[in-house]
C-alpha positions as CSV (number, residue, x, y, z in Angstrom):
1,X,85.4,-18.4,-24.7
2,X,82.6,-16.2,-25.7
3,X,83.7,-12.2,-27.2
4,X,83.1,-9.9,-24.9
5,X,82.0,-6.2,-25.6
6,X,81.5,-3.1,-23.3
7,X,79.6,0.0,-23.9
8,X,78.0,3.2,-22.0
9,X,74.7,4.0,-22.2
10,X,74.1,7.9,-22.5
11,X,70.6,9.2,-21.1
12,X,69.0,13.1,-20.8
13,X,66.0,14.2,-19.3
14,X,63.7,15.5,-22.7
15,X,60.8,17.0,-20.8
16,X,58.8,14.4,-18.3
17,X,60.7,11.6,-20.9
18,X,64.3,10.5,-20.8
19,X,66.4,9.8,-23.7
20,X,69.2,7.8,-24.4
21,X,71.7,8.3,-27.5
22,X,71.9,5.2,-29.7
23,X,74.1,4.9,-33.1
24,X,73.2,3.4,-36.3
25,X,75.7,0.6,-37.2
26,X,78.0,2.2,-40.2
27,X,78.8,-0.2,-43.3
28,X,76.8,-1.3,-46.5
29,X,75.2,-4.5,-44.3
30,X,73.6,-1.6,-42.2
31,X,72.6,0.8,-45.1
32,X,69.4,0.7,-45.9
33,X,68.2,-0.8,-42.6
34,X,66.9,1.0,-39.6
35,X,64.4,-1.2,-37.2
36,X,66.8,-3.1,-35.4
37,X,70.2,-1.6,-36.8
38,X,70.9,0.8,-33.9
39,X,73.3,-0.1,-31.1
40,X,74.4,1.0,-27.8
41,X,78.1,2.4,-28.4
42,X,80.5,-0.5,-27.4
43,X,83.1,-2.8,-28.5
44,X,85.1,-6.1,-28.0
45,X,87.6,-6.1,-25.3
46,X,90.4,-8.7,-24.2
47,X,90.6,-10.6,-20.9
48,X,93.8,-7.6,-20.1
49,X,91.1,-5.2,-19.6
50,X,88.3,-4.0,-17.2
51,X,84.5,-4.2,-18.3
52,X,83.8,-0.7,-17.5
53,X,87.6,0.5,-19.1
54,X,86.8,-0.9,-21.8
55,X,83.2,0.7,-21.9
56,X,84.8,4.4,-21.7
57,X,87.5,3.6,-24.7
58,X,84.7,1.9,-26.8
59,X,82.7,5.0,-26.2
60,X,85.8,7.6,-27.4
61,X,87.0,5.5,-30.1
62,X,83.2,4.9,-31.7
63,X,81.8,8.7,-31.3
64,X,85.1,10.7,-31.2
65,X,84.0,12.5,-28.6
66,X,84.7,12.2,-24.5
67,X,82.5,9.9,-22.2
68,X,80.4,11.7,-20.6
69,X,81.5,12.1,-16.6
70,X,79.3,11.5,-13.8
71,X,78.4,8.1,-12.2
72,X,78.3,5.1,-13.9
73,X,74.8,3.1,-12.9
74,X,76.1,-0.4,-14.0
75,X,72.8,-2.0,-16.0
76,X,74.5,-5.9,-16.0
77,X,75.2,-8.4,-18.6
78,X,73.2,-9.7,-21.3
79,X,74.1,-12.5,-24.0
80,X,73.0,-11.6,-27.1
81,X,72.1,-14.0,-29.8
82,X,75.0,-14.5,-31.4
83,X,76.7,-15.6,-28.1
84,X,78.7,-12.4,-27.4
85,X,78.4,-11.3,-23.7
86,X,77.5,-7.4,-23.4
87,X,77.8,-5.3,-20.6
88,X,76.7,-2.0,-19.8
89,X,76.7,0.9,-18.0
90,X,74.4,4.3,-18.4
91,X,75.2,7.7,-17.6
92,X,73.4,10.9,-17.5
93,X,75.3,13.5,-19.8
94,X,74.0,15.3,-23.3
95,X,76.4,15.7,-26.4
96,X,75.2,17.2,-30.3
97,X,75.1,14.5,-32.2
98,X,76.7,16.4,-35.0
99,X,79.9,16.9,-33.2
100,X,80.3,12.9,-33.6
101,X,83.4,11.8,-35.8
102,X,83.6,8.0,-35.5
103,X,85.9,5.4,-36.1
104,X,86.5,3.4,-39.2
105,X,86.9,0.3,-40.0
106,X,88.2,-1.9,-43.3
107,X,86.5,-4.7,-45.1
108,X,86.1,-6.1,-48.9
109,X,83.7,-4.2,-50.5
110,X,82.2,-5.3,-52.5
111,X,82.2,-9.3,-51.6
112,X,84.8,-11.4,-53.1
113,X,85.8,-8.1,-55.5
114,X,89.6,-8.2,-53.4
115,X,89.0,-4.1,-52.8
116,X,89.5,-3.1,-49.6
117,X,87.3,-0.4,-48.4
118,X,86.9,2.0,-44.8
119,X,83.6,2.6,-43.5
120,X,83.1,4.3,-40.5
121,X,81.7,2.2,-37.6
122,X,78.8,4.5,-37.2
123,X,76.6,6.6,-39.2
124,X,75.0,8.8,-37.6
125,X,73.4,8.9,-33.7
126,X,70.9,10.1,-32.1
127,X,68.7,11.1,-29.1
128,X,65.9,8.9,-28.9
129,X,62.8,8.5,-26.5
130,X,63.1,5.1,-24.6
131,X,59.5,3.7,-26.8
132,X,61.3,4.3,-29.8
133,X,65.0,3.5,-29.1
134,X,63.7,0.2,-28.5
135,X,61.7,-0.1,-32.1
136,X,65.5,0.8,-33.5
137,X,68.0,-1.4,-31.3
138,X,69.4,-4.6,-31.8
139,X,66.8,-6.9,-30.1
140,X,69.5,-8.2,-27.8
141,X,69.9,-4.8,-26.6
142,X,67.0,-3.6,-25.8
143,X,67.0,-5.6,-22.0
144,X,69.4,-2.4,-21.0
145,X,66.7,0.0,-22.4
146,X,64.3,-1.9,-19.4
147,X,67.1,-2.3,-17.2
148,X,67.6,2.1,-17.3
149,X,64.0,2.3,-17.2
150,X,63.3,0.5,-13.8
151,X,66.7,2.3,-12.1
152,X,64.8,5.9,-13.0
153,X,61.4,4.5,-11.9
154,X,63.4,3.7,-8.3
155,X,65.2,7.1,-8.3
156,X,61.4,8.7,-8.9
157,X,62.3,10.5,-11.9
């Protein structure tokens, strides 16, 4: 069976433009990348839990902050290239990017050294205008960047 990962999609209105809030994958691998090193916040969950659960603890656990409230416009499914199933939802909030405190993780840095290290999951996030969130996300991603688009275009935003 495939992994499965949830996230939430976080958009503001900037102007006439929206923006969503993407995060910069934390870690060495990630470093000195930046096209296509940005992610939507989410993570793995287990067959025990809801889609959208999952979504909001994902959220929490990679920012440190609450999930935004407010109603959750699901944007669907999407199988990235690696064969992991993502789904998404977006929501309409704002939050300051330097109130973010993520979450960790430990791996052996460097390779085959036997050090474990912590690194947090994300770097850094930020608001981004839909044009350029998609230069910076994971390619597999960016079909919920086109997803939140056309739902705004319906609403007549």
């Amino acid at each position: 069976m495939a992994k499965r990962s949830a996230g939430l999609l976080i958009f503001r209105a900037a102007g006439p433009d929206v923006e969503v809030l993407i995060a910069h994958m934390g870690g060495p691998f990630w470093a000195s990348r930046d096209a296509g090193a940005w992610s939507i916040p989410k993570g793995e969950y287990g067959s025990e839990e809801e889609a959208e659960t999952a979504a909001h603890r994902e959220f929490e656990e990679e920012l440190g902050l609450p999930a935004p409230t407010g109603e959750r416009l699901p944007l669907g499914e999407s199988r990235q290239p690696g064969g992991k199933l993502v789904t998404v939802w977006a929501v309409e909030g704002d939050l300051d990017p330097e109130l973010v405190t993520p979450g960790t993780f430990s791996m052996e840095w460097p390779p085959r050294s036997g050090v474990l290290r912590e690194f947090p999951e994300i770097d850094r996030v930020g608001w981004f205008s839909l044009k350029r969130a998609a230069e910076l996300l994971l390619p597999g991603q960016r079909i919920f960047l086109d997803r939140l688009a056309h739902h705004i275009r319906q609403e007549g935003r």
